[in-house]
N, C-alpha and C positions, 0 to 999 in steps of 0.2 A: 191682336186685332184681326191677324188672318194673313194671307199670302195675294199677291197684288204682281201681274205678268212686270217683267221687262220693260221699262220706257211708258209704264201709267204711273200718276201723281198720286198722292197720300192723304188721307184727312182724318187728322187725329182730333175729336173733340172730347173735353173733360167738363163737367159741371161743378160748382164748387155750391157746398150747402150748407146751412147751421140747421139744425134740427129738424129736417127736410125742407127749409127756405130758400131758394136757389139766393148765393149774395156772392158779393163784386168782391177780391181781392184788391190790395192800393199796390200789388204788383204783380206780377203774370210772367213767369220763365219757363219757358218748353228749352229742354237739354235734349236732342239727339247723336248717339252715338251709329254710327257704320260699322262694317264690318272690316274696315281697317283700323280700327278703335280709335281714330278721332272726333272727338265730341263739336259738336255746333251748336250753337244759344238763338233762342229766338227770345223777343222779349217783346211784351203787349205795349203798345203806344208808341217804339221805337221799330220795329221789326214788319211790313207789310204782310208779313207769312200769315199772325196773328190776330186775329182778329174778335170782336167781341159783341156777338149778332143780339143777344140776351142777357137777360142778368143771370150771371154767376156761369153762362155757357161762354166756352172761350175755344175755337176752333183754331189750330193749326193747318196751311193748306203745303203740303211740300211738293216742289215738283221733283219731276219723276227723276229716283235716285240712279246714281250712272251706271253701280254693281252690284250685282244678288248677293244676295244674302242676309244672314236678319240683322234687324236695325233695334236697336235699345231708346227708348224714350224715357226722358221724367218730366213729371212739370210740378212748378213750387210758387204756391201762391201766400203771399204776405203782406202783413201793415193791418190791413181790417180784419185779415182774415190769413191765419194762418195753416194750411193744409198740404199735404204734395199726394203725388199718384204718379203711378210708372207700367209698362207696358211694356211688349216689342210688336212689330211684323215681321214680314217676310218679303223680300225680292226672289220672287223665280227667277231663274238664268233664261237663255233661248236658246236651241241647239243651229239656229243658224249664225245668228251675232254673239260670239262668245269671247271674252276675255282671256287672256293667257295665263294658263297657268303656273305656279314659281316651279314646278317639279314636272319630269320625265314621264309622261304618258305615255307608253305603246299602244299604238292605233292610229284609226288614218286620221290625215291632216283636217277634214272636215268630215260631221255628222252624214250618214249616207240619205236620208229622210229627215224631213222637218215632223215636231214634237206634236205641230196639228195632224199630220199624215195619220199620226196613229194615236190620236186623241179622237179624231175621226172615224178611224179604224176598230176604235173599241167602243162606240156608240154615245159616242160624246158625253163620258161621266164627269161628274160633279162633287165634291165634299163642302161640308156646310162647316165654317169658322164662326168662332167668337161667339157670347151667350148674352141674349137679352136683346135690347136694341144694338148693339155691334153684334148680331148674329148673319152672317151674308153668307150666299154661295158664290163659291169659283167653280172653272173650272181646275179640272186636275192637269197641274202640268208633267208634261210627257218627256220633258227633256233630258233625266238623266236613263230612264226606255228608249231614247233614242239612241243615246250613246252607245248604252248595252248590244244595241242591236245593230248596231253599226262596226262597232269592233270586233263579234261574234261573226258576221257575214266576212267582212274584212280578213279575217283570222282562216278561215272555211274557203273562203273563193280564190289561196294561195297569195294575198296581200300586195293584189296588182291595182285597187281601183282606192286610193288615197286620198281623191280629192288635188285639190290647189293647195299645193304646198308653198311654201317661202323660203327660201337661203340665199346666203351671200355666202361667196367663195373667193381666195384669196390664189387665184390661179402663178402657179411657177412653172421655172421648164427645170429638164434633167437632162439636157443634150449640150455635150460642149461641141467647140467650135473644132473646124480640120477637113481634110478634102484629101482624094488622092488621085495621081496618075495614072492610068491601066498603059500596060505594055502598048496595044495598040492607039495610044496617045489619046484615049478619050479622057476625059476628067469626071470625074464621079465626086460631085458634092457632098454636104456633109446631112446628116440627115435632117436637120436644122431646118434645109432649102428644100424638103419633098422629096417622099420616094426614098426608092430605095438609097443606101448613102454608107461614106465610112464614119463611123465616131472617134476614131480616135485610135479604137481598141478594136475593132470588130465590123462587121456589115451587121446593120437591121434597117429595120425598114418601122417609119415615122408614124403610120395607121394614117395618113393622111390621104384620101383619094387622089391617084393621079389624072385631069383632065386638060386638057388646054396648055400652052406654052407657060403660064408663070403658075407655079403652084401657090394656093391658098395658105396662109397663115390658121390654123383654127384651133382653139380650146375646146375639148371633150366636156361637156357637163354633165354632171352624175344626176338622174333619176327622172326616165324617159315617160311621157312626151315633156320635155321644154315645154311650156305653154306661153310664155311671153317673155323679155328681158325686160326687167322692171331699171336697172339703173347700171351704168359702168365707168367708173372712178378711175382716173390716172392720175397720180399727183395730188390724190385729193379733189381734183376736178373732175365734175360730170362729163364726158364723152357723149356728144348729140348723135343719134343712129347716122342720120344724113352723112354720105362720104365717109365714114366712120369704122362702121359695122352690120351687120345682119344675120341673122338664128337660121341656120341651113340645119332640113332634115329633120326638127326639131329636138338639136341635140349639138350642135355644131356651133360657137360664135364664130364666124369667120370676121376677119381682118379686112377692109375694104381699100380700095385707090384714094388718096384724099379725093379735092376739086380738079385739081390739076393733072389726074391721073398719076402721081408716085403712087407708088408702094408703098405702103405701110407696117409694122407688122405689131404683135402684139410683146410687152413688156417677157423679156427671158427670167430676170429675176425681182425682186424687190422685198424692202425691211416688214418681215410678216412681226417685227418685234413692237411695231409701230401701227397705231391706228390708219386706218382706212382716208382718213383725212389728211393725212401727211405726203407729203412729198417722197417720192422712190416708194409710194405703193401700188397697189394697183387691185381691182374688187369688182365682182361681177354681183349683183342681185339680180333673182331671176325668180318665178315661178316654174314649177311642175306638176306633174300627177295628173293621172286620169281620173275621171270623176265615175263612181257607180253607171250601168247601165239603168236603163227605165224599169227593166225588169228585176232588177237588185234594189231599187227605191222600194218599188212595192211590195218586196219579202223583207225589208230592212221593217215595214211598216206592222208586217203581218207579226214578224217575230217581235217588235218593241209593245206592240198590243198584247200576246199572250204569255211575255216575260211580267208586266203589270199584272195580268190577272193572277199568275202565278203568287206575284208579290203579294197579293191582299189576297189569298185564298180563296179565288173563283177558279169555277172549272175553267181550264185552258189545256189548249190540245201539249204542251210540253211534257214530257215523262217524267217519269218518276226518276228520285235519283240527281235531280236539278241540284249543284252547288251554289250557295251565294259567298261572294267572296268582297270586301272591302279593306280598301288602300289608300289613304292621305285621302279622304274623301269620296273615291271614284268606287261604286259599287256597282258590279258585275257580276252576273248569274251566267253558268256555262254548267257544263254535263258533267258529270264525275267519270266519264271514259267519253273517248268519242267512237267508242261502239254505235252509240245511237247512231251518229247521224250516217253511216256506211249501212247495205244493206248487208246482213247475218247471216244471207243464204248466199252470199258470192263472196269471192275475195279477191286480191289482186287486180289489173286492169278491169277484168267484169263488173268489179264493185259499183252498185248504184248510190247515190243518197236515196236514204229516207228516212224523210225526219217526220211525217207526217204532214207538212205543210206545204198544200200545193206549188203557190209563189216560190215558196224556198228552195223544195224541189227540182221545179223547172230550173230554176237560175242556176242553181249549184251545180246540177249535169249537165248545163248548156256552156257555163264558166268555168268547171273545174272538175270534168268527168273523172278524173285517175287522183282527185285527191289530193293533189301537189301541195304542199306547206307554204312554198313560196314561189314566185318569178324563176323559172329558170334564168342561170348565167352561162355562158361557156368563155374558158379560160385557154389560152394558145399559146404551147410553151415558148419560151423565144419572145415573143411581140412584145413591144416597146414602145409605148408612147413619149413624143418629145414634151408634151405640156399638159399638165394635168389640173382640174382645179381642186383644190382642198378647202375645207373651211378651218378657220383661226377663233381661239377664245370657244366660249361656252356654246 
């Protein structure tokens, strides 16, 4: 029948005939299956979906199905008239609202550009479905050129701008308790309490900022900016911000005064053997990641347009030597070296991009002049953090 966006409804009509007489079946069954292979029954006179505007035409109206992919139809008509007929279509996906998928994808957490940026961008083409009267145009959807061109810039600009990411973490600590006296009678807590301290075994020091009289309680969250804390479970129970807690630096949960001003502090250990809902746990869900700059949308847009042309053999500015590659579904076109995209006549820090594409260009030597692979880290031999968060299960 042809291919139908995300979140629009479906209309499947069939006519049934005897020697080209359109005539009425004494029963009417539309079977549709999904792309989770379970089947659905509409049935004429019992089913609203169904309907019977004409003789021997019998319309199906589906509303709009939850997830892309193609759908399988039959419909079987009996009693006066025994005949059946079968079909499919299609659900396009959308590169902003997308479904999870069961397997491991590397790339960022969200599209860097929507699938119109560069349906827009490539002069808004069209392909014609289905023959005779079901012959209609769509447009061409852009969403898996989006992707392409979002994990290609992603990959290229050192895999700092990810989008809104999502995890839960099952935060513990690794600092036992102990204190000690110094000759000149000061007392040096344990690192537990801030600052520098003795463990037990050694002096280090907690990564905790020292400011003010009582030091902060705080959990280090992996993969900077923090963007919001979306929930934090003690016992299974939600934890309200208020008196509670607060996201310092956007990277920090710190431990807050309850109402009353006590101290508070955050759980040292708990059963990581046990669901998040149980008692003696404890679970942070948070967002992160930065999103593309404005300048990175627009070359995410420019490269998902001439990756398309590529695909259907129009001229596009991409070289020669393009791979295409496909994986559980996800097909990705990248360069058989990345010669291309460094400039040939320099090397080492001097090296320019050029890839041919202005957007892409500009972004990539304003974002990642020297070519980096990834985010820098640095690592400080010694340093020792008291609570780290980790995540649990899959």
């Amino acid at each position: 029948m042809g291919a139908y966006p995300l979140g629009n409804g479906v209309t499947i009509t069939e006519t049934f005939s005897v020697l080209g007489v359109p005539t009425d079946p004494t029963t009417v069954v539309y079977t549709v299956q999904g792309p989770d292979g379970i089947d659905t029954t509409y049935t004429w006179g019992l089913d609203s979906e169904v309907t019977n505007p004409d003789v021997g035409v019998y319309v199906l109206d589906l509303l709009p199905p939850a997830d892309p992919g193609t759908y399988y139809y039959a419909i079987v008509g009996t009693g006066a008239l025994n005949a059946a007929g079968n079909g499919d279509f299609t659900i396009l996906g959308s590169a902003v609202t997308q479904n999870p998928v069961a397997w491991a994808v590397d790339g960022p957490c969200q599209p860097w550009c929507d699938a119109n940026d560069i349906w827009i961008n490539c002069g808004s083409p069209t392909i014609t479905t289905g023959a005779g009267s079901n012959e209609e145009t769509v447009c061409v959807d852009m969403t898996p050129y989006a992707q392409m061109a979002s994990w290609l810039l992603w990959e290229l600009s050192g895999r700092k701008h990810s989008g809104r990411c999502v995890r839960t973490v099952r935060p513990c600590g690794d600092t036992p308790c102990g204190f000690q006296v110094l000759s000149r009678g000061y007392i040096v807590p344990s690192v537990d309490y801030g600052g520098w301290g003795w463990g037990g075994w050694g002096w280090q020091w907690d990564h905790n900022d020292g400011c003010g009289c009582v030091p902060l309680d705080r959990i280090d969250l992996a993969g900077y900016p923090v963007r919001e804390i979306l929930e934090v479970k003690i016992d299974g129970i939600v934890v309200p911000e208020l008196h509670n807690w607060r996201l310092d630096k956007r990277r920090f949960l710190t431990r807050m005064a309850d109402a009353n001003g006590n101290a508070q502090r955050w759980p040292s250990c708990q059963r990581l053997d046990e669901a998040d809902t149980e008692i003696g746990t404890f679970a942070v869900t948070y967002a992160y990641g930065q999103d593309a700059p404005l300048l990175g949308q627009f070359a995410a847009a420019q490269v998902g347009c001439e990756i398309y042309r590529a695909s259907n053999g129009e001229d596009c500015q991409l070289p020669s030597g393009t791979v295409r590659v496909t994986r559980q579904g996800v097909t990705i076109d990248k360069m058989a070296t990345l010669g291309w995209y460094r400039s040939s006549t320099r090397s080492g820090p001097s090296a320019k991009w050029a890839t041919g594409l202005a957007l892409v260009d500009a972004f990539l030597n304003g974002i990642n002049p020297y070519g980096l692979t990834r985010r820098p880290m640095m690592m400080a031999p010694g340093q020792r953090k008291n609570r780290f968060a980790q995540s649990v299960g899959q």
